[in-house]
Backbone bond lengths (Angstrom), bond angles and torsions (degrees), N, CA, C in turn:
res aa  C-N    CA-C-N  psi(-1)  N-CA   C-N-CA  omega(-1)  CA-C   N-CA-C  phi
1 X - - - 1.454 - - 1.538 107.93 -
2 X 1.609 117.47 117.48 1.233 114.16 170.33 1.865 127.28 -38.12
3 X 1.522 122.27 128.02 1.225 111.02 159.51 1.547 148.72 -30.52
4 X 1.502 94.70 -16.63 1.333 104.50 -169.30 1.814 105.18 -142.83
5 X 1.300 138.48 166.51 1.781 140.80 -179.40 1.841 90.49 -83.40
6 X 1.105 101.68 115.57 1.546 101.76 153.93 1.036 116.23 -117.25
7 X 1.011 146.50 4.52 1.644 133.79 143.86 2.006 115.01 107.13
8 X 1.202 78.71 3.82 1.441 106.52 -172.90 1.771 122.23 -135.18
9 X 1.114 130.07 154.72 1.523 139.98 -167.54 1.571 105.98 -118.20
10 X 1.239 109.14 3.92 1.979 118.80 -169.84 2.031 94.84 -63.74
11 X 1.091 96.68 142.74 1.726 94.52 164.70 1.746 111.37 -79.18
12 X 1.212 117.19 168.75 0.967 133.84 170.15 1.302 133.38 23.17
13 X 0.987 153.43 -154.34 1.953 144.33 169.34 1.788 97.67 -16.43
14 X 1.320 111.60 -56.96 1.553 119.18 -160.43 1.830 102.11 -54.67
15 X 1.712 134.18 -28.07 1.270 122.29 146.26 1.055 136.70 -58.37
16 X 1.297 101.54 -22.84 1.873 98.31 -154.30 1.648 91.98 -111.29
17 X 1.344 132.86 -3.93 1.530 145.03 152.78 1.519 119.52 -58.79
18 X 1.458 108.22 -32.30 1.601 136.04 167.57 1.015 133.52 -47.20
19 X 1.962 86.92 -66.75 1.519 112.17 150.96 1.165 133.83 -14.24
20 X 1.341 108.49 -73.96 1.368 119.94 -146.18 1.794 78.64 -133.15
21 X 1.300 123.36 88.88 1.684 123.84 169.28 1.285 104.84 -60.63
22 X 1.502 124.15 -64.84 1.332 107.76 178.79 1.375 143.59 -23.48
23 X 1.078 83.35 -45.22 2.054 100.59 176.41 1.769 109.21 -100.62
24 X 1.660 110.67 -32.22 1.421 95.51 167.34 1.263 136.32 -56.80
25 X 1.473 107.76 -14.35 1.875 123.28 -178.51 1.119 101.74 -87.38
26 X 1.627 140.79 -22.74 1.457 137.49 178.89 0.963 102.06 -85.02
27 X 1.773 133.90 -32.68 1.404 116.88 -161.82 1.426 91.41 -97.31
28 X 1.128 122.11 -23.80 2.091 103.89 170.09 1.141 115.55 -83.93
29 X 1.322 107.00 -22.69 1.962 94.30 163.42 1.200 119.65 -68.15
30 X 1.136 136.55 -43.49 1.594 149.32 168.53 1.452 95.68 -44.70
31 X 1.650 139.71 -61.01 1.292 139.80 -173.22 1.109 122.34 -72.12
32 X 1.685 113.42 -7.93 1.987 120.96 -169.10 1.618 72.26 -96.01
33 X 1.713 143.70 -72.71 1.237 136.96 177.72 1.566 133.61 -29.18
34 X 1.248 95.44 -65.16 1.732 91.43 171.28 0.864 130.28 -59.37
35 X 1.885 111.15 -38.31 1.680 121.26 -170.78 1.559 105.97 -81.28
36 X 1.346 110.35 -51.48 1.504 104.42 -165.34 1.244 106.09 -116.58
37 X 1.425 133.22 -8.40 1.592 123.10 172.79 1.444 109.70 -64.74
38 X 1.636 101.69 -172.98 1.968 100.46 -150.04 1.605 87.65 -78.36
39 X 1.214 112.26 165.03 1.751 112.12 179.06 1.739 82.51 179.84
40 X 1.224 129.18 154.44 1.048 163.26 172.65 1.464 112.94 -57.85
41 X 1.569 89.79 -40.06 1.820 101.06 172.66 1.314 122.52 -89.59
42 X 1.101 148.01 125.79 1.516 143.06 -171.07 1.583 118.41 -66.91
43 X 0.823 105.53 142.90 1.505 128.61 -176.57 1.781 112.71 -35.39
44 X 1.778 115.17 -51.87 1.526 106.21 138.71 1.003 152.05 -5.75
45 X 1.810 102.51 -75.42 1.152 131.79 -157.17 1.602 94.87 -79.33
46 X 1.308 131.23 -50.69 1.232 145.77 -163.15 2.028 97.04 -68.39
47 X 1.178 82.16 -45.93 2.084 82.59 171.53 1.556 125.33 -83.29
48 X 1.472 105.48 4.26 1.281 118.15 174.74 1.776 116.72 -93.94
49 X 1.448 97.43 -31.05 1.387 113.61 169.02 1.614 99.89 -72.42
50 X 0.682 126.32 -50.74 1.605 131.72 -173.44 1.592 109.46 -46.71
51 X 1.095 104.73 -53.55 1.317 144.31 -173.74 2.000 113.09 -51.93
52 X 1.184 59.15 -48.15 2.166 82.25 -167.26 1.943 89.81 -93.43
53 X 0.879 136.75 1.05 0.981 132.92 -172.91 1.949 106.86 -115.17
54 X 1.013 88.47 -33.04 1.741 97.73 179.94 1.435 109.71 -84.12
55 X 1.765 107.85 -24.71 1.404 113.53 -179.08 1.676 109.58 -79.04
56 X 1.594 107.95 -27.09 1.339 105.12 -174.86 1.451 112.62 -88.98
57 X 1.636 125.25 -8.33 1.549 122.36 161.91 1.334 103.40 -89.09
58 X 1.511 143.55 2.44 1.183 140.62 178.65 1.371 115.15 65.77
59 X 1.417 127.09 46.47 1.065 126.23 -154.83 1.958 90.69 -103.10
60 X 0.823 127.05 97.61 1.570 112.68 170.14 1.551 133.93 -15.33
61 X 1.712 85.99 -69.97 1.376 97.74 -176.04 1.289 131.59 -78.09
62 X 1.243 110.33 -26.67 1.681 100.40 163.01 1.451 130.76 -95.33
63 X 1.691 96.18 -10.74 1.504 102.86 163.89 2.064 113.78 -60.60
64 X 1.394 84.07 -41.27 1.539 88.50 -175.39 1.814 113.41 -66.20
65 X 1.429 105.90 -44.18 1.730 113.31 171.45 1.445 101.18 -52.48
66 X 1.046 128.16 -83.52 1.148 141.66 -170.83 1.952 122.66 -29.74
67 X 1.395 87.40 -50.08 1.632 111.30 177.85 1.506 97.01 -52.37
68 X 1.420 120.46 -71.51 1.811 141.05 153.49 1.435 109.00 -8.41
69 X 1.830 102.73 -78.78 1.268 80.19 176.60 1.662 148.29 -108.48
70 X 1.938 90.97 27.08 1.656 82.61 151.79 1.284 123.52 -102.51
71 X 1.327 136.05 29.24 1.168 141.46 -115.56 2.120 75.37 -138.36
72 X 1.583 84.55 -52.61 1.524 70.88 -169.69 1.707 112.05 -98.19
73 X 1.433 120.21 5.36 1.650 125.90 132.35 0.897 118.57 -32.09
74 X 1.709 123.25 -69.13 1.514 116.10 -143.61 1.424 107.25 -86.26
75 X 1.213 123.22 153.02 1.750 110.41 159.41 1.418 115.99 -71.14
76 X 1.425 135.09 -18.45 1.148 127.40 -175.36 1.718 110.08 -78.24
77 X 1.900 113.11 -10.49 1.501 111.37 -177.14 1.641 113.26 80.47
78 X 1.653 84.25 -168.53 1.343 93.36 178.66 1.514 116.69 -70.31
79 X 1.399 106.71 1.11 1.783 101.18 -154.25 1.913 89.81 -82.72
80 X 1.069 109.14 -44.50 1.653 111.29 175.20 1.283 109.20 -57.21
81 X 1.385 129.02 -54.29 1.659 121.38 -178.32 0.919 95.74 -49.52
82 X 1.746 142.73 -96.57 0.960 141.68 -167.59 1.664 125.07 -23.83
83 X 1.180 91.01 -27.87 2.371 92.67 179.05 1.897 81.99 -90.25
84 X 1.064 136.04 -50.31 0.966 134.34 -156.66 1.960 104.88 -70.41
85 X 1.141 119.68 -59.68 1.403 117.71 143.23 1.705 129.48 -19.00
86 X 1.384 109.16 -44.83 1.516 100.53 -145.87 2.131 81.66 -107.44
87 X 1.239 123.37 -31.03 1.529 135.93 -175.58 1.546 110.64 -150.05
88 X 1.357 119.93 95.45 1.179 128.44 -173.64 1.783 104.72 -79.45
89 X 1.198 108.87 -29.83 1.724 107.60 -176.92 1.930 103.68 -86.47
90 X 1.453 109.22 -31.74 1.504 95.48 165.54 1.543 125.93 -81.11
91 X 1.124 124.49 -41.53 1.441 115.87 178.68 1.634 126.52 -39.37
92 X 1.305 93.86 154.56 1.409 107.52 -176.03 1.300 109.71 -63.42
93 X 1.086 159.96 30.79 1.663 149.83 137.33 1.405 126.41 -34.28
94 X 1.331 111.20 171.47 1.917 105.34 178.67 1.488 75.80 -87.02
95 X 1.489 96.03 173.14 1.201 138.55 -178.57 2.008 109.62 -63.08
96 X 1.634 102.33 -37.70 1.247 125.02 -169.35 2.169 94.07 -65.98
97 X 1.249 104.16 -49.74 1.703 120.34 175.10 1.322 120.41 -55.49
98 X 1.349 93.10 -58.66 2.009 95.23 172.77 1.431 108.32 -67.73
99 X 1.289 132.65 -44.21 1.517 124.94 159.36 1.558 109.45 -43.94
100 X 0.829 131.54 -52.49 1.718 115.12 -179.61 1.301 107.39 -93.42
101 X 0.870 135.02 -21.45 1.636 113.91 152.08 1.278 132.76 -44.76
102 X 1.562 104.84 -42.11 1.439 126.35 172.72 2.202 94.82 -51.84
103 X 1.098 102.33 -74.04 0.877 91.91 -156.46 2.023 120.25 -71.94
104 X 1.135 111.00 5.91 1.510 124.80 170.02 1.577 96.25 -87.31
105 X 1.547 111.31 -28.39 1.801 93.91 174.94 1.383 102.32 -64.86
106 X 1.329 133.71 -74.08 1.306 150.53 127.26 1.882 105.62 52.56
107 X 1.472 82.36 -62.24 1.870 92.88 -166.66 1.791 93.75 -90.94
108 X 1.238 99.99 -36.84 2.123 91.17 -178.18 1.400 101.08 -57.50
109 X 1.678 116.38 -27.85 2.033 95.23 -175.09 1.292 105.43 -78.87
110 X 1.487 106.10 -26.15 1.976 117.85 -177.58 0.752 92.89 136.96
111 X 1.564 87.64 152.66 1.696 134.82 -163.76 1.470 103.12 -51.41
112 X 1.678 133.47 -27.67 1.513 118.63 -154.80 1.305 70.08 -111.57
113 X 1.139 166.31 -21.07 1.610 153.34 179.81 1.550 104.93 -58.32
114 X 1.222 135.16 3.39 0.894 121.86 163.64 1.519 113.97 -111.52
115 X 1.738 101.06 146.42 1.781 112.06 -147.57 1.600 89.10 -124.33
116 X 1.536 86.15 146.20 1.661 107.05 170.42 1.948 114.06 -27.86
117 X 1.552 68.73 -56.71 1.891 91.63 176.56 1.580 129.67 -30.22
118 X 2.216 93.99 -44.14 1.366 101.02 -168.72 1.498 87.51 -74.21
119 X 1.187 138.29 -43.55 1.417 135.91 -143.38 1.674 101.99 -72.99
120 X 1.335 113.71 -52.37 1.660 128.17 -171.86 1.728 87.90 -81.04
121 X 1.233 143.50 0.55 1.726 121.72 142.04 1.670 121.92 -78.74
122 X 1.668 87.05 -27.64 1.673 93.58 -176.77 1.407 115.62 -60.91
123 X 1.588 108.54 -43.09 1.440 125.90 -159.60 1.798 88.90 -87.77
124 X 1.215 133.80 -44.27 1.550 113.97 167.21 1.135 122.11 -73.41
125 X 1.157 127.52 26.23 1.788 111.23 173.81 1.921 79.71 -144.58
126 X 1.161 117.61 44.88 1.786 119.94 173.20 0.955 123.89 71.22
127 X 1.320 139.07 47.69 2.033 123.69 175.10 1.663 81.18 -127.23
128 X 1.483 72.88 136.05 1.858 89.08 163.35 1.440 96.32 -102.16
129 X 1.452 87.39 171.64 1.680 120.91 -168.67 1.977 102.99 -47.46
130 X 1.384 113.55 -61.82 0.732 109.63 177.97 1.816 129.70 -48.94
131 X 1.484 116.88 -35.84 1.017 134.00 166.81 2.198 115.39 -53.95
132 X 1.232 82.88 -50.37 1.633 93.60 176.19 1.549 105.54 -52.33
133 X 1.420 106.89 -66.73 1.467 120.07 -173.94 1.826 110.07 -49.75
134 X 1.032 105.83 -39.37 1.416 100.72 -176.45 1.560 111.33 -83.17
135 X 1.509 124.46 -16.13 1.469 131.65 166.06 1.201 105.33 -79.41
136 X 1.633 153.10 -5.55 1.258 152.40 -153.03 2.262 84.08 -120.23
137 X 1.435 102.19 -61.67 0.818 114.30 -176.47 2.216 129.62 -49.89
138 X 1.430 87.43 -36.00 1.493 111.40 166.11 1.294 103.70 -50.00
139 X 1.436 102.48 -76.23 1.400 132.14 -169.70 1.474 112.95 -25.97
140 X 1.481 117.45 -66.82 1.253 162.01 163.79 1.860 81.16 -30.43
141 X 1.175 103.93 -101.13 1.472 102.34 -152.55 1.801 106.51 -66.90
142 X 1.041 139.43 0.38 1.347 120.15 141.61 1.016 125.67 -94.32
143 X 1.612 129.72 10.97 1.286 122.78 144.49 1.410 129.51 -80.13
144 X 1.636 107.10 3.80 1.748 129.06 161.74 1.561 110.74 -87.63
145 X 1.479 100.20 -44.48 1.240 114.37 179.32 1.939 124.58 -47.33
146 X 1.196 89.78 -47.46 1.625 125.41 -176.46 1.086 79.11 -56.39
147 X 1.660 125.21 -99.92 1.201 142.96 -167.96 1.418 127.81 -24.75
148 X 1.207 102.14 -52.58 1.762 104.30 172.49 1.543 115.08 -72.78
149 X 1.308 106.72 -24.38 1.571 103.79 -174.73 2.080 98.45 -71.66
150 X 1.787 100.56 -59.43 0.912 99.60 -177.00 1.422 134.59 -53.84
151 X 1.387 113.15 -12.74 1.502 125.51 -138.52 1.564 99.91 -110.89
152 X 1.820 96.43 -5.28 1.777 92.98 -156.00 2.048 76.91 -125.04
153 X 1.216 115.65 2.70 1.281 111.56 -171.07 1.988 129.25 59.34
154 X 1.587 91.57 34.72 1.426 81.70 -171.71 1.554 124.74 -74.73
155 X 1.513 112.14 -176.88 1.400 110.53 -171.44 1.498 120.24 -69.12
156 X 1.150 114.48 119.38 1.650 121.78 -177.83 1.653 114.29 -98.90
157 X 1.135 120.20 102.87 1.315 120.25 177.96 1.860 104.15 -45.97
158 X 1.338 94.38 142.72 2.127 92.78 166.31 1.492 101.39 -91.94
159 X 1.231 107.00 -32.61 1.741 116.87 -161.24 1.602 119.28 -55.50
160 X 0.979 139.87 79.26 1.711 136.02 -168.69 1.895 97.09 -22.54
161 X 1.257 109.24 -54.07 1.539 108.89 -147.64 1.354 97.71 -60.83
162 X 1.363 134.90 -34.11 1.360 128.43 176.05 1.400 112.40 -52.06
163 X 1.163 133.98 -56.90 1.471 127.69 156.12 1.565 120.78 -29.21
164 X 1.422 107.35 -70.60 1.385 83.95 -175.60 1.493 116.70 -72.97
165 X 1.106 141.09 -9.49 1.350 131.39 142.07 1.380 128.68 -52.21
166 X 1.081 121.01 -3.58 1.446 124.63 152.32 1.334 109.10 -78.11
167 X 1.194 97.80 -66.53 1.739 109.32 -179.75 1.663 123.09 -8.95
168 X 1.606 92.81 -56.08 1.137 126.07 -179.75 1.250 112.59 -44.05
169 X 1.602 111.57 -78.62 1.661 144.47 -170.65 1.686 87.27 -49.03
170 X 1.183 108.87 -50.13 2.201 107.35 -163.36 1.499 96.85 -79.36
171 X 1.201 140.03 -7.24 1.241 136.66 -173.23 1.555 112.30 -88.70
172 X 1.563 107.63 -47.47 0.998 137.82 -165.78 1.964 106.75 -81.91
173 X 1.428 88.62 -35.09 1.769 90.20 -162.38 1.364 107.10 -122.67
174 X 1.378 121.07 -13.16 1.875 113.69 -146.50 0.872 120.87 93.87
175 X 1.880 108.93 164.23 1.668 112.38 147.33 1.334 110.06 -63.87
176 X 1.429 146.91 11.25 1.692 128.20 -144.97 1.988 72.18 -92.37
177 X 1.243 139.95 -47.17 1.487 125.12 -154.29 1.623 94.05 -66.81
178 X 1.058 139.82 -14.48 1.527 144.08 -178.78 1.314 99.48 -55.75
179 X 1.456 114.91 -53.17 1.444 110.49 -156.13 1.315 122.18 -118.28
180 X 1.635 99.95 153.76 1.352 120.54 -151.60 1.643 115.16 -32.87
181 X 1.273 119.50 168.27 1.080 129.57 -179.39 2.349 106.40 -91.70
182 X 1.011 88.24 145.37 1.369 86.61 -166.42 1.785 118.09 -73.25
């Protein structure tokens, strides 16, 4: 049960986005952009960072959304999130993935934890600038993401199938059904 009355029955971020419309329309616009606008990185890949990032603050609920919906991005499935979740330096990824993973771990310990090093591995095993920036940037806002969901105690489905029924709806439509009504 959330800490606080939000006025709403939505699970997780998707109440507390409700909440507060003002700011729920910035934080799903920011997530219709990063996640699914054009980027170099695929729509997956970009929810896999998300993904691995919510799993490493232990956040349930967006680890679990997230897991869902890159799960049904990638062609490799859930079987890669899950290796990618549980050992981000062993899983099967290109070389270009585990380099930005590296460095989205990087930003979940904090922002100055990330080293010249991660950037000049990223850029030798292929990520352009833009690619970096938007893995720093991911990072960044589901480590807000995490936080506010977790921080405000919102409702976390137990049920798997609710996830992938999200999965679905964000695959199919966007974040734009996330956010508030005008």
């Amino acid at each position: 049960m959330p800490y606080i009355e939000l006025g709403n029955d939505s699970p997780g971020i998707v109440g507390l986005l409700r909440y507060r419309p003002e700011i729920g329309r910035l934080i799903g616009e920011m997530a219709e952009v990063l996640l699914r606008g054009p980027s170099p990185l695929t729509r997956g890949e970009r929810e896999l960072i998300a993904a691995y990032v919510s799993s490493l603050n232990e956040c349930r609920f967006c680890a679990s959304s997230h897991r869902a919906f890159a799960a049904a991005q990638l062609p490799e499935g859930r079987t890669l999130v899950d290796q990618v979740c549980a050992d981000a330096d062993a899983a099967p990824v290109t070389d270009k993935i585990r380099a930005l993973l590296r460095i989205a771990r990087a930003v979940q310990t904090g922002g100055r934890s990330v080293r010249a090093d991660h950037i000049t591995a990223a850029r030798a095993a292929g990520a352009i600038d833009v690619e970096i920036h938007d893995t720093v940037l991911i990072a960044a806002m589901f480590c807000l993401a995490n936080r506010y969901v977790d921080g405000l105690a919102a409702v976390t489905p137990t049920d798997p199938a609710s996830y992938e029924e999200a999965a679905a709806r964000i695959v199919a439509h966007g974040y734009g059904e996330l956010l508030p009504d005008e």
